[in-house]
N, C-alpha and C positions, 0 to 999 in steps of 0.2 A: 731222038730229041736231045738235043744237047742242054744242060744245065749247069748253071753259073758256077764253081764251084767256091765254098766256107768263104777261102782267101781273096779271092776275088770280090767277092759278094760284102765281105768285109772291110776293103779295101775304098768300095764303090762308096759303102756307109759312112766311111771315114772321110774320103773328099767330102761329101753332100755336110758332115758336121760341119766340116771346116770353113767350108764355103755360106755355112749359115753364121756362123761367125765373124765369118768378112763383113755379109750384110750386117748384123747387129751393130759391129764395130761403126760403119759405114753410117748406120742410122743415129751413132750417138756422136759422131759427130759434125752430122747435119745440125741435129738438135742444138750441139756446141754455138753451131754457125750462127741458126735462128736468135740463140740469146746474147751471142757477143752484135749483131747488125741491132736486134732492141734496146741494147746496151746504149748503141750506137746515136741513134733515136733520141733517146731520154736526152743525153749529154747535149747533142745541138737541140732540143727545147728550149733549152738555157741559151742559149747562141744566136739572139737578135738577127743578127747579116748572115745566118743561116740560111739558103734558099730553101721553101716549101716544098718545093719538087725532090730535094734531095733528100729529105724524110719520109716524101712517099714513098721514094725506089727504094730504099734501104725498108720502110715497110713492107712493101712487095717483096723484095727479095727474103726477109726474114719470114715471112708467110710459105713463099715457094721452099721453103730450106726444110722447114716445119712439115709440110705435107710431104716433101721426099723423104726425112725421116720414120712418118707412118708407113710410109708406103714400102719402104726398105725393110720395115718389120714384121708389116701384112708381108712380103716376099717370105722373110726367112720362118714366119711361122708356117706357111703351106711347105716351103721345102721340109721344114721339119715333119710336118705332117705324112708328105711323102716316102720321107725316109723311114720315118714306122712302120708304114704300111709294107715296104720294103723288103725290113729286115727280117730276115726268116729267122724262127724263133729254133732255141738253137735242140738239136738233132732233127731238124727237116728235113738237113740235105742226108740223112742217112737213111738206107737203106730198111727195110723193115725185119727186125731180128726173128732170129729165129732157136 
């Protein structure tokens, strides 16, 4: 049976951090996106010869912005989750003393 060995197995923990990071990153600035498109919104209320339709898209789209953001977060907390389960707590990989 071959097993992973510390550095390796360390190495693997360490992308999966990193990579949860991205997502995080990635999720806050959906979120960024959802409030600068509401922003958006608010501003042509004020804007009489603003078309209807172009406050709903900008609705729509800050909604879909919003929900990628959860959703980026639900991601990075299962990866996290993953990776605890993962990492082997440390003298695993070592042999039984004697």
């Amino acid at each position: 049976m071959v097993t992973e060995s510390a550095r390796a197995s360390a190495a693997h923990a360490d992308e999966l951090l990193a990579h949860i990071g991205r997502l995080r990153a990635d999720a806050d600035l959906m979120d960024g996106y959802a409030r600068r498109l509401r922003a958006t919104v608010t501003t042509l209320d004020g804007c009489p010869t603003a078309p209807e339709w172009g406050r709903q898209a900008l609705e729509r789209q800050a909604a879909a912005c919003a929900s990628a953001a959860v959703r980026l977060r639900t991601a990075a907390e299962a990866l996290l989750a993953h990776a605890r389960v993962d990492r082997p707590t440390r003298g695993a990989m070592s042999g039984p003393s004697s």
